[in-house]
N, C-alpha and C positions, 0 to 999 in steps of 0.2 A: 389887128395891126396891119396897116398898108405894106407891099408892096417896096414903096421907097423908103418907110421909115425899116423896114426890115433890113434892106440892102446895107443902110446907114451905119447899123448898130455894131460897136464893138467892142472888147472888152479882151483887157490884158491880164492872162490870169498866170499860176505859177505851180507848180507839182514839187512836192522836196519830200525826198526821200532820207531819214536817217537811224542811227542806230539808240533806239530806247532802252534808257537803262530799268529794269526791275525794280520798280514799286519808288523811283526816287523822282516824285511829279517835278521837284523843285528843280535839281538838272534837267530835267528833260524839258520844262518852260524855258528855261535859258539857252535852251538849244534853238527852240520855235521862237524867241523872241528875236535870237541874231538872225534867221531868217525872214521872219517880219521886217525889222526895219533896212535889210537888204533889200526885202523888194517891195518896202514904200519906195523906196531912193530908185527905185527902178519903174515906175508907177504901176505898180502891178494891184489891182481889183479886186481882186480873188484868189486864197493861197491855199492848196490843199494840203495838210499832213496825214501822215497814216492810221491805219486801224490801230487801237487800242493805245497810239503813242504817247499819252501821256501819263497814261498807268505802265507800262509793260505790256507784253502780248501771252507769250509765249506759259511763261512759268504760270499763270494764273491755273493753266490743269492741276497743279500739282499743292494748290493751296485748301487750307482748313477752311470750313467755313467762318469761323471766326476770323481769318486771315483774309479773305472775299469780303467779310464786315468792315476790316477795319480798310481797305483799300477802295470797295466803291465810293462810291456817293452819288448822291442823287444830283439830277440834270434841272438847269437851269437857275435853282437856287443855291446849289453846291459851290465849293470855294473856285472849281476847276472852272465850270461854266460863268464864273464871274470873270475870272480873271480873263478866259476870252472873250467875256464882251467887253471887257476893259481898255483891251488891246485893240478889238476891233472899230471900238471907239478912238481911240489913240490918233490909230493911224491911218482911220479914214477905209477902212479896206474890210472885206468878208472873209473869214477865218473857219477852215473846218478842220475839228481835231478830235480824234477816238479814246476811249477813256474807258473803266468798267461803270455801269450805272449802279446806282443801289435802287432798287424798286419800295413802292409803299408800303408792300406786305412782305419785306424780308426776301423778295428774290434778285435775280441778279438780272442786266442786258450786258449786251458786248454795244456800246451804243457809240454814236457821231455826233457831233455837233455842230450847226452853224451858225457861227456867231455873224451881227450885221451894226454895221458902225451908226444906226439909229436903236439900236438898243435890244433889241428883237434879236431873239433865238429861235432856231430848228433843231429835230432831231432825230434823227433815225436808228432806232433796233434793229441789231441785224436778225434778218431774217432764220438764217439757214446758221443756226448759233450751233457749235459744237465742242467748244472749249473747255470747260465742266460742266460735269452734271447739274453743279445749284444755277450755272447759266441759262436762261430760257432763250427760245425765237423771239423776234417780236413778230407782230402780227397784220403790219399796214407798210406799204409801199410811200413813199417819202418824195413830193413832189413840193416845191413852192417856188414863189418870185425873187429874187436878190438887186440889188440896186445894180443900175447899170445896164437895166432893160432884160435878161434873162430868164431862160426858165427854166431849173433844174431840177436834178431828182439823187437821190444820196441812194447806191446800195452798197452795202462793205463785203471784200473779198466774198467769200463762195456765194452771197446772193447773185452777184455776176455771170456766175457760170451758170444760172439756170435760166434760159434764153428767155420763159415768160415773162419774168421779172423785169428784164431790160426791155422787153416790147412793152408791156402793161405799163412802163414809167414811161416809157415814148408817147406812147398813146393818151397818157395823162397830160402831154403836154410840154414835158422837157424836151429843151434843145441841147443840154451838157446834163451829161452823169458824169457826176464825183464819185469816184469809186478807188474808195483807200484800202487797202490791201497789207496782210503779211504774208506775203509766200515766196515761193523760189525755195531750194534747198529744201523740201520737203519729204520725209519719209512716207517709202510707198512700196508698194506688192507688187504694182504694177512696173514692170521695167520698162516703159512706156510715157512712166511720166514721172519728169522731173528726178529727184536723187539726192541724198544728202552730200553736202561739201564738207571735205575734210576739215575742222577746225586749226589743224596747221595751215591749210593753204591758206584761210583769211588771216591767221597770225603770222603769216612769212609775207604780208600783202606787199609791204615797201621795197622789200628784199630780191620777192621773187613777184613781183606786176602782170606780167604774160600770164602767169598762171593763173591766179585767182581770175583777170578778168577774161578769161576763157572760157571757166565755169559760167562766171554772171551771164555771160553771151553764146553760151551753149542750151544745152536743151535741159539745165537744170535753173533755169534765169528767162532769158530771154527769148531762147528757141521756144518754148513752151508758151510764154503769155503769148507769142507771135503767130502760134497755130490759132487761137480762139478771140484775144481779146480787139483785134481791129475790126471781126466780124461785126461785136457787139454796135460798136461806133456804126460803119459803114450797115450794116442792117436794118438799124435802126433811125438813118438817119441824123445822128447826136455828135457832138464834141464828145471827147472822152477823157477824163483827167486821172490818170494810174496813180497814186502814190504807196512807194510800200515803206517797209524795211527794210534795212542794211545791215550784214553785220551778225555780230553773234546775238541769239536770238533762243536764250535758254539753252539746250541743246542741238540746236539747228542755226545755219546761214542764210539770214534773209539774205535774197540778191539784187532787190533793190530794182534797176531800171526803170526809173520813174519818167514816165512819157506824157503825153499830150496830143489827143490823135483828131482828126479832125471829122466832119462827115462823111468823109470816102473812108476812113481807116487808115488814110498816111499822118506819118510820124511828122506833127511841126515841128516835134524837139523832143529832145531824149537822151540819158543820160546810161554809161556801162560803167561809172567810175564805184569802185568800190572802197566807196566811204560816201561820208552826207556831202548832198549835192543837192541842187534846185533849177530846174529847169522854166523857162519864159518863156509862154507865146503868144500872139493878138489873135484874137476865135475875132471869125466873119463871118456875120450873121448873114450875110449874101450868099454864103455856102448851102444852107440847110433850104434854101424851098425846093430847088430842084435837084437836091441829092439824092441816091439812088436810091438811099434807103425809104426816103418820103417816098418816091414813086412806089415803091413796094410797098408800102404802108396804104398807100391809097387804091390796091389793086388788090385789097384782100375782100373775103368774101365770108365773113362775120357771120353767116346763117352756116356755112361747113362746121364748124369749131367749136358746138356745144362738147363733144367728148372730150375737151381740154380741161374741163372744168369735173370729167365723171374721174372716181378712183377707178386704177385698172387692177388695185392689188398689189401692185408691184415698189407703190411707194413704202419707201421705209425710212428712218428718221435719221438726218444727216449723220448725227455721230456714229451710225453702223458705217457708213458709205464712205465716210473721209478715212476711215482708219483698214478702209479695204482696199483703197486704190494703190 
């Protein structure tokens, strides 16, 4: 692609962060559907929703397998992935929304999807899966084109935080990673990161405002994606599009701050309100040739970095590592 058609290109895309109800697809479309046609009427391109928000997120640890049966379904010919291509047909616009998958031989993914208003679906398993045990990883890194000129790459929440992942999908080619997320208010070992929020504070939210949004915007919400998640962007060169959860979340407070960050890592828009909210911004594709991150990208030195690829021994399998932190 030239130079000036690069400089040209734009696209208005949209991050909405909300609270998913457990296992009730049909409210929770109705939720994605009022912000759909919010932001056709706002001409927005591309709308992200969050990890697993159309099944639930959270409660799925705590289910039978037969309870896992009866709530995945399978991607692309499944009733969920219709109905987003139906939408995304609709209204003219690219739709990504998280969901449980049901696999062909009886297992599960924690999986995303992108629907594209010519009919055409993507999909991405997440990688670094830890929610139950019948959940598996997937196993491929998720890059393709969307209308509108773009080129993006899907990871869901903790694929992110493992920095190959987002270089490896940079280096694939994408200019925006969609990266939909449930975290914030997270339980941990670690007093360093993140902390659960007391389920009074979000239930006293209208009452008592200051408080809860102090959490969302302290170092169990915001302070915390603010230490890691602009690097990803500005590192890599890329757009970045957060979207999480809000809200109660099983027995945890997602916190929501659903952002939009550009190829330096500044915030185009962002949101600390605590409830569903949807954030707008115009990505310039004039931004990405000579951002810092490309420049880094193009001063690497590819014949160092075979030991990336060697085990050191020290890997161990997510669901050890997420429930130590």
């Amino acid at each position: 692609m030239s130079q000036e058609s690069t400089s040209q290109r734009t696209l208005r895309v949209a991050s909405v962060q909300f609270e998913s109800l457990p296992g009730d697809k049909d409210a929770n479309f109705r939720a994605m559907e009022s912000f759909i046609e919010r932001a056709a009427s706002e001409g927005v391109r591309l709308i992200v929703f969050p990890e697993c928000c159309v099944t639930g997120y959270w409660f799925i640890r705590n289910l039978s397998a037969d309870a896992l049966t009866r709530l995945a379904e399978p991607v692309f010919e499944g009733s969920s992935s219709q109905r987003l291509a139906e939408l995304a047909k609709r209204y003219d616009m690219t739709i990504g929304a998280g969901l449980l998958e049901a696999g062909t031989e009886g297992e599960f993914y924690n999986s995303y999807v992108v629907a594209m208003p010519d009919g055409s679906a993507r999909r991405h398993r997440k990688i670094h899966a830890f929610e139950h045990s019948l959940v598996r990883g997937g196993s491929e890194l998720t890059v393709f084109d969307i209308p509108g000129g773009f080129r993006v790459g899907v990871l869901i929440c903790y694929d992110c935080n493992i920095v190959e992942n987002v270089r490896m999908t940079a280096l694939r080619g994408a200019e925006i990673l969609i990266a939909p997320h449930q975290t914030g208010g997270c339980r941990s070992r670690n007093p360093h990161l993140m902390g659960v929020i007391e389920r009074r504070v979000w239930d006293e939210r209208h009452a008592h405002p200051q408080a809860v949004e102090q959490e969302l915007r302290g170092d169990k919400g915001r302070g915390w994606l603010m230490r890691w998640l602009p690097s990803r962007a500005h590192d890599n060169g890329l757009f970045l599009i957060f979207s999480n959860g809000v809200g109660v979340d099983d027995d945890e407070i997602r916190t929501g701050n659903a952002m939009i960050l550009d190829p330096y890592g500044r915030a185009l828009a962002e949101t600390s309100k605590a409830g569903d909210d949807m954030v707008i911004a115009d990505l310039d594709a004039s931004l990405l040739a000579e951002c810092t991150g490309r420049s880094w990208i193009r001063a690497r030195r590819p014949e160092l970095y075979a030991p990336l690829t060697v085990r050191t021994g020290l890997e161990r399998d997510t669901r050890e590592l997420k429930f130590e932190e």
